[in-house]
C-alpha positions as CSV (number, residue, x, y, z in Angstrom):
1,X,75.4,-128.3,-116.3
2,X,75.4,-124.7,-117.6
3,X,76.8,-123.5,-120.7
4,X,77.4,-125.6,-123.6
5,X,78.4,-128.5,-122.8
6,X,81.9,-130.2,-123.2
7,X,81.0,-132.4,-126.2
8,X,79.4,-129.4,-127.7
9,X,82.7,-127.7,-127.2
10,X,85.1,-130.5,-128.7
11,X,82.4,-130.3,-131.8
12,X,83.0,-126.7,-132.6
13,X,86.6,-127.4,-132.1
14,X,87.0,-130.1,-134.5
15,X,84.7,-128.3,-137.2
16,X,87.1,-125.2,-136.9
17,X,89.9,-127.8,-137.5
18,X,88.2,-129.0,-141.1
19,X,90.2,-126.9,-143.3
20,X,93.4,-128.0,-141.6
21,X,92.4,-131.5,-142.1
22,X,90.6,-131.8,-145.4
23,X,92.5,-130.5,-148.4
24,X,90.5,-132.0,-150.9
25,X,88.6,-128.6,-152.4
26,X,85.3,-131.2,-153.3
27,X,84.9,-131.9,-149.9
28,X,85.4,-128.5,-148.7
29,X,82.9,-127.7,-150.7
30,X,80.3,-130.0,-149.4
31,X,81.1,-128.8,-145.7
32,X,80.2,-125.3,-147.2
33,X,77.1,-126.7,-148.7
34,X,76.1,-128.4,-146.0
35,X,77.2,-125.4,-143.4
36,X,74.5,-123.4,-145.4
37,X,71.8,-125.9,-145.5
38,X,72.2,-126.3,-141.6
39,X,71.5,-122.3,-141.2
40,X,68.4,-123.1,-143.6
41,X,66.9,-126.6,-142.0
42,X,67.1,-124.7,-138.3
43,X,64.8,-122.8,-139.8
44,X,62.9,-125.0,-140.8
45,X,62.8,-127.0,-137.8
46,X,61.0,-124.3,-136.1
47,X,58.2,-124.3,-138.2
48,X,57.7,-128.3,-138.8
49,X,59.0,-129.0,-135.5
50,X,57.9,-127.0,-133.5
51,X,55.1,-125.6,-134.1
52,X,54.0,-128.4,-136.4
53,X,53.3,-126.7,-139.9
54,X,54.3,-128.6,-142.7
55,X,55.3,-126.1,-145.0
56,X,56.2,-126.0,-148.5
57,X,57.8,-122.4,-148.8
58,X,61.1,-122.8,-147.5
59,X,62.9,-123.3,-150.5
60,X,61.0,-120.2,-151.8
61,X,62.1,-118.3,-148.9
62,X,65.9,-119.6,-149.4
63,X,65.7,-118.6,-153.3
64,X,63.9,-115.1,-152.1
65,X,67.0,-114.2,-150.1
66,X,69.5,-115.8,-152.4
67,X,67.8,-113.4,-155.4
68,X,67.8,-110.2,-153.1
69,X,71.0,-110.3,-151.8
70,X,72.2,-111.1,-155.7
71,X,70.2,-107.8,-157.0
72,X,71.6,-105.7,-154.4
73,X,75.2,-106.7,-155.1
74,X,74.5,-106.6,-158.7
75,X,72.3,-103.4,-159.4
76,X,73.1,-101.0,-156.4
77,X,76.9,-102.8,-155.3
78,X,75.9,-103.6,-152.0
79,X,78.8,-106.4,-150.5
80,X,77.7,-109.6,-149.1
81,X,77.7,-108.4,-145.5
82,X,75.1,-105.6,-146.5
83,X,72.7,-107.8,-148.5
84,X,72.6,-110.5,-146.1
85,X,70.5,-108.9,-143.2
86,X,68.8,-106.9,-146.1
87,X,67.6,-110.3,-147.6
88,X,66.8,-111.8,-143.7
89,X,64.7,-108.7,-143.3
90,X,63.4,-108.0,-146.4
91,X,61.9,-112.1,-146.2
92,X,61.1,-111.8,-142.8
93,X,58.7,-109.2,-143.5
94,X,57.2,-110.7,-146.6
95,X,56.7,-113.8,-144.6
96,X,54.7,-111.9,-142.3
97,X,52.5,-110.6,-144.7
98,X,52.3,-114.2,-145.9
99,X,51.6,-115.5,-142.4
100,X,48.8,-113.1,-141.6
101,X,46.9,-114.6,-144.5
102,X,48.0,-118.5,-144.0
103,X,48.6,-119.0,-140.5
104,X,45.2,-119.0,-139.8
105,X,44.6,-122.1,-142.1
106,X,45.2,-125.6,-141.4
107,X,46.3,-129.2,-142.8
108,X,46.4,-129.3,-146.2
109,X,44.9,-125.7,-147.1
110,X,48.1,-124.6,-145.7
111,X,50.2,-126.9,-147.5
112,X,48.6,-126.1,-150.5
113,X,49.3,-122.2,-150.2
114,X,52.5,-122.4,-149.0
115,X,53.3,-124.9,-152.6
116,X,51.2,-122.2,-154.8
117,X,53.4,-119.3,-153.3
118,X,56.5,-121.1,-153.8
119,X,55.6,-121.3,-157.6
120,X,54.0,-117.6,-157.7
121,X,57.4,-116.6,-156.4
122,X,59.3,-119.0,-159.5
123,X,57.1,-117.7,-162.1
124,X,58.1,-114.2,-160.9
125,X,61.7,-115.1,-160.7
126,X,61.7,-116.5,-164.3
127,X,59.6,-113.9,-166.0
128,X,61.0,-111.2,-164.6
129,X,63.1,-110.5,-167.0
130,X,64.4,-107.4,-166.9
131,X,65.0,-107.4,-163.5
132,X,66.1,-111.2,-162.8
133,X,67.3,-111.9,-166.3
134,X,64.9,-115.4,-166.1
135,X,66.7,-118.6,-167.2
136,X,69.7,-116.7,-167.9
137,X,70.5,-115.8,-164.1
138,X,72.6,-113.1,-162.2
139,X,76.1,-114.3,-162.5
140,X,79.0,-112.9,-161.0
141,X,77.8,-112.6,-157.6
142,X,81.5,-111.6,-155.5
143,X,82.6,-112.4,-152.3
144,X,83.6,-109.6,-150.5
145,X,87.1,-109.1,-148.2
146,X,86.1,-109.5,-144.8
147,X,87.9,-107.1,-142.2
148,X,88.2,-107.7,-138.2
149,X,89.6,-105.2,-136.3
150,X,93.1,-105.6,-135.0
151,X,93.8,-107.8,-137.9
152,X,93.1,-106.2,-140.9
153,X,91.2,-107.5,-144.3
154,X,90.7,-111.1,-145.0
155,X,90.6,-111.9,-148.6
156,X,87.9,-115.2,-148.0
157,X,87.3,-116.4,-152.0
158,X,89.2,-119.2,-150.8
159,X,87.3,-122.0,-149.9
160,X,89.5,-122.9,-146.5
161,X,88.6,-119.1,-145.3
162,X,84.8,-118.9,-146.5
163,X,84.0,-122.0,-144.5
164,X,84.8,-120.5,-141.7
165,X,82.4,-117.6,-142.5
166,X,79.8,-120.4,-143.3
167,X,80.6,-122.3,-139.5
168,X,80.1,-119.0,-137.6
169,X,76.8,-117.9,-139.3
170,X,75.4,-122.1,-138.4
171,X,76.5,-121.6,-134.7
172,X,75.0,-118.0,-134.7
173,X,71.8,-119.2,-136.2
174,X,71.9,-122.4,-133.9
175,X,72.2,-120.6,-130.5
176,X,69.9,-117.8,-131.7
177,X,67.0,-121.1,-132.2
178,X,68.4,-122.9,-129.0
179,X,67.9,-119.6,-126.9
180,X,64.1,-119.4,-128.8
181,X,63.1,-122.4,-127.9
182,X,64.3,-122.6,-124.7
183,X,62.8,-119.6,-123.8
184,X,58.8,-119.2,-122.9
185,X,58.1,-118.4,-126.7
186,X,59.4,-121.8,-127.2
187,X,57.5,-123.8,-124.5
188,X,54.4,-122.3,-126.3
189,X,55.4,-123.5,-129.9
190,X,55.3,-127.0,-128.6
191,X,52.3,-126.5,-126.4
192,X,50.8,-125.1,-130.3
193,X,52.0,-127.8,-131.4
194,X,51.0,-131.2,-129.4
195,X,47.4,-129.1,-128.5
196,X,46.3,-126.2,-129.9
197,X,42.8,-126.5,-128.7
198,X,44.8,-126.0,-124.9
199,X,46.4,-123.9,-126.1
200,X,44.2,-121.4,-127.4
201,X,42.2,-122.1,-124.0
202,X,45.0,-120.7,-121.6
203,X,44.8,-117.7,-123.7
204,X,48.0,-118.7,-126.0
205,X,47.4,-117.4,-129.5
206,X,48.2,-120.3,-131.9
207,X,48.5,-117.6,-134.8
208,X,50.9,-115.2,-132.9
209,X,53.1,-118.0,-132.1
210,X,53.0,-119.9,-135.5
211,X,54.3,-116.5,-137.2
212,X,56.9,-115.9,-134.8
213,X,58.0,-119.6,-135.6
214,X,57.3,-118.9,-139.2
215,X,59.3,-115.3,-139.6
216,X,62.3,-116.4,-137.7
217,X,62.6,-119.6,-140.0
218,X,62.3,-117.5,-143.3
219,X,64.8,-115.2,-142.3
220,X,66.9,-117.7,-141.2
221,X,66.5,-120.0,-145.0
222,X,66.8,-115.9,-146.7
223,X,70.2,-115.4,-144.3
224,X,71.6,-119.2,-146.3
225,X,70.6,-118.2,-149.6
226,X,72.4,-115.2,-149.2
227,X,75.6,-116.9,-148.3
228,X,74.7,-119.9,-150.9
229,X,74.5,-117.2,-153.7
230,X,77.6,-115.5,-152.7
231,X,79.5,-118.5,-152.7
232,X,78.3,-120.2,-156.1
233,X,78.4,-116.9,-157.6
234,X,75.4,-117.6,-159.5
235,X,71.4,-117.6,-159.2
236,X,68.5,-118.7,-161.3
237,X,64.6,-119.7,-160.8
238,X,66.2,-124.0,-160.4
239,X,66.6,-122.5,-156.6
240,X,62.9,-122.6,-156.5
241,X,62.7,-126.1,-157.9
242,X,60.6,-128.7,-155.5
243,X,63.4,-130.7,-154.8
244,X,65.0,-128.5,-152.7
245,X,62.3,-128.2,-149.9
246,X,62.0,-131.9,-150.0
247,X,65.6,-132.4,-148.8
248,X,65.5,-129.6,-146.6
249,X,62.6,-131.9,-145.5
250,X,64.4,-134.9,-145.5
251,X,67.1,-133.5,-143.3
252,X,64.4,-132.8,-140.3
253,X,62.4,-135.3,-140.4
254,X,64.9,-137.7,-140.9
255,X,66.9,-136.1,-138.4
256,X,64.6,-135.7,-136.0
257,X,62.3,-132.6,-136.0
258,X,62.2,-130.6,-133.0
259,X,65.6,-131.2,-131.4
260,X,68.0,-128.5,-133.5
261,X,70.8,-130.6,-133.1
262,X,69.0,-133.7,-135.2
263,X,68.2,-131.6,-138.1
264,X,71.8,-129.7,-138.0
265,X,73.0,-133.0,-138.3
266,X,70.8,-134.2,-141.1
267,X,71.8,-131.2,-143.2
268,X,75.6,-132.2,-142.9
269,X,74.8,-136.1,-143.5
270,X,72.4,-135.8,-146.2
271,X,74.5,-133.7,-148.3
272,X,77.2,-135.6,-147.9
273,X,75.8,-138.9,-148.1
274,X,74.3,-138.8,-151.6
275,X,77.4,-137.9,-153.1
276,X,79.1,-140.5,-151.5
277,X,76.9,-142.6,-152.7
278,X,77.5,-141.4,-156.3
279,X,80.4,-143.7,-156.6
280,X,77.8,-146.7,-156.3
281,X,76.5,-146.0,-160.0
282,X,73.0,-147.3,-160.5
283,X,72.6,-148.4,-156.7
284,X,73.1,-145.1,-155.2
285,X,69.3,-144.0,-155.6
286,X,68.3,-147.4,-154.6
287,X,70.2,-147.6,-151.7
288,X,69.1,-143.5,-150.7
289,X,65.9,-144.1,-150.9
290,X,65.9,-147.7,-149.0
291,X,67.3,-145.5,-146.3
292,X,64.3,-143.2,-146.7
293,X,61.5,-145.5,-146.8
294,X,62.8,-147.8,-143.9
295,X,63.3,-144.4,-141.3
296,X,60.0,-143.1,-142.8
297,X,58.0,-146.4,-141.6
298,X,59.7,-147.5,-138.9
299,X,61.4,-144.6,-137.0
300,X,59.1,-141.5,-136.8
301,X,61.3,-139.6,-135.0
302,X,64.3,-139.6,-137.2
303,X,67.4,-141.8,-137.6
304,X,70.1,-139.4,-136.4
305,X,68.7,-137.8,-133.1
306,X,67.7,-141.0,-131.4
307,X,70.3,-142.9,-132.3
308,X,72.8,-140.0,-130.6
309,X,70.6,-140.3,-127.2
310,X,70.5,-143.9,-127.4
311,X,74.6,-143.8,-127.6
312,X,75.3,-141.1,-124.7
313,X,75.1,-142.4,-121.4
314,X,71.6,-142.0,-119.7
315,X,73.1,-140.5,-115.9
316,X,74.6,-137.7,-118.4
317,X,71.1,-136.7,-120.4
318,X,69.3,-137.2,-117.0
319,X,71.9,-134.2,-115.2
320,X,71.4,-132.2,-118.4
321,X,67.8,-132.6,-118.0
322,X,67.4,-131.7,-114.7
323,X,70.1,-128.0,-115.9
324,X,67.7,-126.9,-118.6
């Protein structure tokens, strides 16, 4: 079967429906959130996933873009859509300064750097004062009016119309990682990945495919904290806080890493699901990290991935096999 397929069609069309369906503005707002944390954890995905390199930066990278984006609209004016790819590019490029220092590390003397960078980059959020304003933040932060030709400007503050901005940046950001690793670039993240010793034998370069991995995911996590601080309309060093590269974490590994479509799907059920849980009181952390400890031990792969090919029919995955 070429093309998406139909259940990947009927998905896109019900997400477009959301907003015509849910007119309770909290849970609008958690499709937003978890819209942008989708754009972020595909990033990710190529890095843990595929490649295999656990690292620690991604938050870093998603509070780098999130603070360039906010300086640009706040100290030169630039809009939204202008700071955006200014923040991708701008964090692309200082992950590949990064990367050329890192990616040839391994195992926990990566993990450690990518952690100590992640702080370096807090400290300089926080103490920067007269540029970041520290503690105190950049508030403020506008969306713009959106025009498309042949229709006009689109005023999209409202939360019904910035979704929609939110869905079409996750579906850009998924097929531009679903064409990557589908492609021979992506073939040779996994051969990185499951043997890099082979790898490096049939003359693939481990480092030149663990930065292209690692680049495209920090742009990708910069592209989200764009949009995140455009639509909270506020940013301070808590982006750079630990706990936000352990859910991003949580949502692909719990998902299933190195799939896409598992860790797209963790980010939308593991921002809903702890709030849902709020309502539980004193259980709800209990009961969240039951969940964790049990798919941690006992299913390596994920929860969410696995359980979706155990549920569609196996002639159908084996005709989409043989397509791809």
């Amino acid at each position: 079967m070429r093309g998406l397929p139909v259940a990947a069609a009927l998905i896109v069309v019900a997400l477009c429906a959301v907003p015509l369906v849910v007119h309770d503005e909290y849970f609008l707002h958690l499709f937003i959130v978890s819209g942008v944390f989708v754009i972020a954890v595909l990033g990710l995905d190529l890095i843990v996933g595929y490649v295999g390199q656990l690292s620690l930066a991604h938050a870093a990278f998603f509070a780098m873009g999130a603070y360039t984006s906010a300086l640009l609209f706040v100290r030169l004016k630039w809009s939204m859509w202008a700071g955006l790819p200014a923040a991708a590019l701008l964090v692309g490029l200082i992950a590949l300064v990064l990367g050329s220092v890192i990616l040839r590390t391994r195992g926990h003397r990566f993990i450690i750097i990518t952690v100590v960078f992640a702080e370096l980059m807090k400290l300089v959020a926080t103490n920067w004062v007269d540029m970041t304003r520290g503690f105190m933040g950049l508030p403020g932060l506008a969306v713009p009016p959106l025009w498309i030709p042949g229709i006009g400007t689109i005023d999209i503050t409202a939360k019904s119309h910035f979704y929609y901005v939110v869905l079409f940046a996750a579906i850009v950001a998924f097929l531009l990682c679903r064409a990557l690793v589908r492609s021979s670039v992506g073939h040779k993240f996994v051969l990185v990945r499951e043997n890099e010793p082979l790898a490096e034998s049939l003359g693939i370069s481990a480092f030149r495919y663990s930065m292209i991995a690692f680049v495209v995911g920090a742009a990708l996590a910069a592209a989200a904290g764009s949009l995140y601080a455009h639509y909270v309309g506020f940013v301070s060093p808590d982006l750079f806080n630990f706990s936000y590269v352990t859910i991003m974490l949580i949502m692909v590994i719990l998902g299933g890493k190195g799939t896409l479509v598992g860790p797209a799907l963790g980010a939308v059920i593991f921002t809903f699901l702890p709030e849902l849980l709020r309502e539980a009181s004193h259980w709800r952390m209990i009961v969240f990290a039951t969940i964790l400890i049990v798919a941690t031990l006992f299913m390596p792969k994920g929860i969410i991935f696995p359980l979706i090919t155990h549920l569609v029919p196996r002639n159908w995955r084996l005709r989409n096999a043989r397509a791809a």
